[in-house]
N, C-alpha and C positions, 0 to 999 in steps of 0.2 A: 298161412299154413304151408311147409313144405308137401310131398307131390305123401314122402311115408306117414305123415299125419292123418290126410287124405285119407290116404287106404290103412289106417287104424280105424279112422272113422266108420269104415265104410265095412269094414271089416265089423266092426259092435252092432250095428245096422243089421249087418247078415243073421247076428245071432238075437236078434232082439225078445224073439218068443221065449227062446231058451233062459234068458236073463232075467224075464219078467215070472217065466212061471218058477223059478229057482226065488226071486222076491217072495212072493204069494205065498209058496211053501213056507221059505223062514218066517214071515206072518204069522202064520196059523198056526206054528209050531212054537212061542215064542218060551224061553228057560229061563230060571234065572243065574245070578252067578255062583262059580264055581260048580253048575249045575247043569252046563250047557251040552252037554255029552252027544244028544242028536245033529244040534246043528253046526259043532265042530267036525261029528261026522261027514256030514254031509258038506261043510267045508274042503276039507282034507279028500273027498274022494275027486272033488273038482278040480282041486290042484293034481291030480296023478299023474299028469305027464310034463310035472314039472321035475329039472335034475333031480331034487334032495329034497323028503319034506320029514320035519321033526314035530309029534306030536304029544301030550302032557306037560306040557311048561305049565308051571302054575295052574297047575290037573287037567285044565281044558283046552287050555292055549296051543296052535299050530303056527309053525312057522316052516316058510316053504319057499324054497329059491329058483327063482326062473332058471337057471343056470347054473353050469358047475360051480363051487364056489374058488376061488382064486387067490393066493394071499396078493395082500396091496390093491384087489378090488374095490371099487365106491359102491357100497352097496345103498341102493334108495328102498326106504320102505314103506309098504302102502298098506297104512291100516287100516281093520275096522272091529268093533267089538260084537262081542257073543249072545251078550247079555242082556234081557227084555225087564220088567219093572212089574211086581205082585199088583197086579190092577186084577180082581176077581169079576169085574161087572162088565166089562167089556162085552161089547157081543162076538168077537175073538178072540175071549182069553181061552185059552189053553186048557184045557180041563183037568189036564194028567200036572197039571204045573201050578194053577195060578197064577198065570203070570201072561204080559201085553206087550208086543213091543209097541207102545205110546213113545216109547223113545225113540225110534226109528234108527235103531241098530240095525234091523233088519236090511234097510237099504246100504248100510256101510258095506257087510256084508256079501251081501249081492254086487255091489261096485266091485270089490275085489276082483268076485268073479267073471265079471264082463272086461275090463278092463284085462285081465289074462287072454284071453281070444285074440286080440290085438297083440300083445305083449309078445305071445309064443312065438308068431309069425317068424320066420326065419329071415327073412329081410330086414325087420325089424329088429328082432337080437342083435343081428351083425353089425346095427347101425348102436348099440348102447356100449357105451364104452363102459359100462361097470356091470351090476346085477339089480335086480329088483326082486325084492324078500314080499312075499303078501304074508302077512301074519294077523291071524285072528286071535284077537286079545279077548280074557275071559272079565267077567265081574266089575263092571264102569259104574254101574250101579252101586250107589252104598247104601244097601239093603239088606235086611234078615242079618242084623248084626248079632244075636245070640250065635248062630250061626257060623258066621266067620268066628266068631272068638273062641264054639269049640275047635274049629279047623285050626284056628291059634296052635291052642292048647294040645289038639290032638298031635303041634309040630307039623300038619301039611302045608300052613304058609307061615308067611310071617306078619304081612300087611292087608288090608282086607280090601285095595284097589289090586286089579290084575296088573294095570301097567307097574306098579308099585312092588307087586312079585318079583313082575319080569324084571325089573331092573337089577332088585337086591338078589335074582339066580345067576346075574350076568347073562342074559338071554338077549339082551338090548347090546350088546357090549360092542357088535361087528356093522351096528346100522352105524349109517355117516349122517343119515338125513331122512328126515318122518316125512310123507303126509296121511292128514286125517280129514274126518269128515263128520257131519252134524247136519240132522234134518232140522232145518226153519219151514213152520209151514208158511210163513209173515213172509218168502221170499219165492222166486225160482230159482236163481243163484247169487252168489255174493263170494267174497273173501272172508275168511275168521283169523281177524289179527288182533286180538286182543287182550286186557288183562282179566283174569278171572280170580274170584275169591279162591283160596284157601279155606279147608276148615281141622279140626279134630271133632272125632265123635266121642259120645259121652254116653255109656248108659247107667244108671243110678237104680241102688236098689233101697226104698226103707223099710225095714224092720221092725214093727211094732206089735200088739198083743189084740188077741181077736178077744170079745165079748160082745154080749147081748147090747145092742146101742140103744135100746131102751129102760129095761130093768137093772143094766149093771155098767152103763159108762166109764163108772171112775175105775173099774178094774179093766180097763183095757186101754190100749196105747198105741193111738190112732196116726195108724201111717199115710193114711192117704191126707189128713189134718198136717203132719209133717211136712207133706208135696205141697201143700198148699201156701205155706208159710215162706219155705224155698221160693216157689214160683214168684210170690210177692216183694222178697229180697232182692230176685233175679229182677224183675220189671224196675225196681227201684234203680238198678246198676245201670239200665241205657240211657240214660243221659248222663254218664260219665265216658261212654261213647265217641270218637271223634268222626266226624263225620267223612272226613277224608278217609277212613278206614273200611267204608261201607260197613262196618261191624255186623252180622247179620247171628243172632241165638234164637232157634226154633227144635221144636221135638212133641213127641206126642206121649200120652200114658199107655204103655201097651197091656198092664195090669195094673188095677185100680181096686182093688176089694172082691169078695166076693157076694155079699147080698145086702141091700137098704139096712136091714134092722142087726149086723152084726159090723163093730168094728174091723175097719180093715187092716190086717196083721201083713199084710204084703204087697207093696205098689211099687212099680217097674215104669225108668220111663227111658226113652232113647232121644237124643240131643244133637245137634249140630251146632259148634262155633264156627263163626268164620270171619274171614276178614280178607285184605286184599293184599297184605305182607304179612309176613310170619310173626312179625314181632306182636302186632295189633292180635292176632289170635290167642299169642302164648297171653295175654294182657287178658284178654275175656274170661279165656279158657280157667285163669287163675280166680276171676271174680262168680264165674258158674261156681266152681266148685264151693267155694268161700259162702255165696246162697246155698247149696246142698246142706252142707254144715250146720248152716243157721238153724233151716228146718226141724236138724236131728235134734238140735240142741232143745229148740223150744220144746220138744212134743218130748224127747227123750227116746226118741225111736236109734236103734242100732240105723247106719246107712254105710254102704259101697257106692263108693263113684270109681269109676272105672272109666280109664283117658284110652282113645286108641288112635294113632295116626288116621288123617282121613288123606288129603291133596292139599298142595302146592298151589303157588297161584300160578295162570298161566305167561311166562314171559314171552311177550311178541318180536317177530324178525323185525330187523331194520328193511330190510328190500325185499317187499314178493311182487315185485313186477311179473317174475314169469309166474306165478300163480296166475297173476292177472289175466298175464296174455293169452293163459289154458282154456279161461272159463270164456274170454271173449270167442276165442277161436271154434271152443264147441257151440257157445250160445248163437254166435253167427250162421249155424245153422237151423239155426228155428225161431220162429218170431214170438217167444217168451220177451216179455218186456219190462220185467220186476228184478232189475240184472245189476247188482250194484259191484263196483270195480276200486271200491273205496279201498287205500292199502290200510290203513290202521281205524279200526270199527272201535266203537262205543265199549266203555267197559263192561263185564258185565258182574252181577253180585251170584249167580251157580257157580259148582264147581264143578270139574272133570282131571283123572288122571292123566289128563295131557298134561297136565298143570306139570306135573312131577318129571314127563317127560321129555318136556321148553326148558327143564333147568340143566339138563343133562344132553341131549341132542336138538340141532336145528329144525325145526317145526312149522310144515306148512298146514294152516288147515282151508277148507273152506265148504260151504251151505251149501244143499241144495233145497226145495220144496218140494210138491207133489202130494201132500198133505192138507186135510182140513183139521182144525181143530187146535188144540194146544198142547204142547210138550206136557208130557204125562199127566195129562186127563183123558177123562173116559171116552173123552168125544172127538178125541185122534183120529183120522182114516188116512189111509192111502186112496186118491181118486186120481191122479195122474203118473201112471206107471211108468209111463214117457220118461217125467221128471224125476222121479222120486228114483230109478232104476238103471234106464238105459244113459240118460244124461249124466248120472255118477260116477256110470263104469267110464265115461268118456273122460272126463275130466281126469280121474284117478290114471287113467291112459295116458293121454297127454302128459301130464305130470312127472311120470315116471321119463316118456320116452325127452322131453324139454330138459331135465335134467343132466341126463345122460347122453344126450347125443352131442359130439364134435370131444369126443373122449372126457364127456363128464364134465363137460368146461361150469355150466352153471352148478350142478353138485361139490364140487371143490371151492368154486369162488362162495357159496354159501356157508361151505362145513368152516373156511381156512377165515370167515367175518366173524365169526359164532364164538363168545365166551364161554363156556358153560360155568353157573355157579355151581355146581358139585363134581366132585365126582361120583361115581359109583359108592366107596368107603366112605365117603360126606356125608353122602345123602342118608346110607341107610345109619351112621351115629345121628342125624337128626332125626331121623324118623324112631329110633329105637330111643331118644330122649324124651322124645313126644306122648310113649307109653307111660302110664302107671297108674296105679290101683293105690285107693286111700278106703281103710275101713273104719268105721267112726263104731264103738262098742254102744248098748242102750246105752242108756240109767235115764229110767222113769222116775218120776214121787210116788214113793208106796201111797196106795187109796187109804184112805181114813176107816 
């Protein structure tokens, strides 16, 4: 570490209460997406004595520039997201919400904000040869999809991932180069260099006729018998699966009937395909639908399947040595020893709008822990604020200042390796291919 690393360090140390109880806060408060209005708030008031901040991108999204902005600037950007996960049972869910950050968005977050403290320094500005943008992304989550599709509808977005807004507003348009962050509680720190599935979302509606399910069966046309029939079509289809694809089809019935002894006249269900290339998905996504169908067919129930873009798969850098040498350099201050330095990690079969974001700008990520429990379950905690908080802002620090310093040398030799497969107008003709609505009409057999 140079002598201004140092005193970044030492600098986030100074502020450690302040970083930890600004955590806690986003805890207890966690929102969901495109819902996040408090703790964008409360984002946006921390950044205020940064030059320029812009707030409502894709309704909740801030984005805020250490410094004036400049043209021919390298600007680096240090994300994190807004958005927490409807867990009701938690013993911190949110009351006014529903909602848990089990994801530990919260600590992204918070990194932002600690990592600014350092950033601001005036020694330190003068030493970054470009700008550092913190930008709080809304909706990572793909959750409450009725939801997003009336926000669709209503025309306030277009895509039901935040990054996936930002992109198609042009709001990504002036970064050269991401980093992001992800709570493992399985770690203390690590690099995220890998690939991740892709998926599109599916929610299906069938349509059939309510009656007494005991004295008048044959006059009614059993939607929830319809789901059934799909379901078993769909089960039938994964061993046409390749297994190189990690193919991954999961969903739940979010409406199922309304009582034992009456035909169910309406069942709802919401779906995830995914896969690890686009092509493998558009391939599922066609044989989900094709089971949908079946269902209606057998039972004669009316059905809507309804496609809606979900995420990208995530494409990983060739070189993150300087990630690497960030997390050594902070880890070397504390004797954490679950510290992995691996450049290119295990794939994985989740998804995340990073995904969307690797395909479009250069993308470093990397883990922190500080957590017990498991990614979005109920038995998540934060128990080392140390980790989970002050070590993120540091890392996020570094990062930004490794980049940039010696006029940006490592942010150019990154942006100037980097293909992207889209562009901006690519991306959003594949994403707006990826929609569409297929309504199947009934036709029961009249009862005798």
């Amino acid at each position: 570490m140079d002598l201004l690393e140092k005193k970044m360090l030492k600098i986030i140390d100074e502020h450690r209460e302040e970083i930890i109880e600004f955590g806690r806060d986003i805890w207890k408060h966690a929102e969901l997406g495109y819902k996040e209005f408090r703790t964008a708030g409360k984002f946006k008031d921390a950044m205020a004595s940064n030059a320029e901040t812009v707030e409502g991108l894709a309704i909740t999204g801030v984005k805020s520039y250490l410094k004036p902005r400049k043209e021919g600037d390298i600007n680096v950007c240090l994300m994190g997201e807004l958005d927490a996960l409807p867990i009701t049972n938690h013993r911190d869910t949110n009351p006014e919400t529903g909602a848990a950050h089990c994801c530990g968005h919260n600590s992204q977050i918070t990194g932002l904000v600690g990592a600014k403290f350092a950033l601001e320094d005036p020694e330190v500005q003068e030493a970054l040869g470009g700008n550092v943008v913190f930008f709080a992304v809304p909706a990572e989550e793909f959750v409450e999809i009725e939801f997003k599709n009336q926000l669709i509808e209503d025309g306030k977005i277009s895509y039901g991932g935040g990054k996936c807004e930002l992109i198609k507003i042009g709001a990504l348009d002036d970064i050269d180069v991401t980093v992001g962050h992800h709570t493992d509680p399985g770690c203390d720190a690590r690099i995220s260099n890998n690939v991740t599935n892709g998926f599109v979302n599916k929610t299906v509606l069938f349509k059939g006729k309510a009656s007494h399910a005991a004295g008048a069966p044959e006059y009614g046309v059993d939607a929830l018998a319809a789901r059934d029939v799909a379901v078993t079509a769909l089960n039938a289809q994964r061993e046409t699966f390749r297994d190189q694809d990690a193919v991954r089809v999961h969903g739940f019935v979010s409406r199922g009937g309304e009582a034992m002894n009456v035909i169910a006249d309406t069942v709802t269900m919401e779906y995830s395909v995914r896969a690890n290339n686009i092509p493998a998905y558009q391939n599922a996504s066609e044989k989900f639908d094709r089971s949908m169908r079946a269902g209606a067919v057998a039972l004669g129930t009316g059905c809507e399947i309804v496609t809606l873009p979900g995420y990208l798969p995530t494409i990983p850098l060739e070189n993150v040595d300087v990630m690497a040498e960030a997390i050594q350099d902070v880890m070397s201050c504390y004797d954490y020893k679950n510290v992995d330095l691996e450049r290119h990690t295990p794939a994985t079969t989740g998804s995340t709008d990073y995904g969307d974001l690797s395909s479009l700008i250069p993308l470093f990520q990397f883990k922190t822990g500080g957590y017990v429990g498991e990614l979005h379950n109920v038995n998540m905690d934060p128990v080392d604020e140390e980790l989970a908080y002050v070590v993120t802002a540091k890392i996020f620090a570094l990062m930004a200042y490794k980049l940039l310093k010696n006029n940006a040398e490592e942010a150019r030799k990154t942006k100037a390796s980097f293909t992207p497969l889209f562009t901006r107008e690519s991306y959003c003709e594949l994403m707006d291919s990826l929609r569409k609505k297929e309504v199947i009409e009934p036709n029961p057999v009249k009862p005798l």
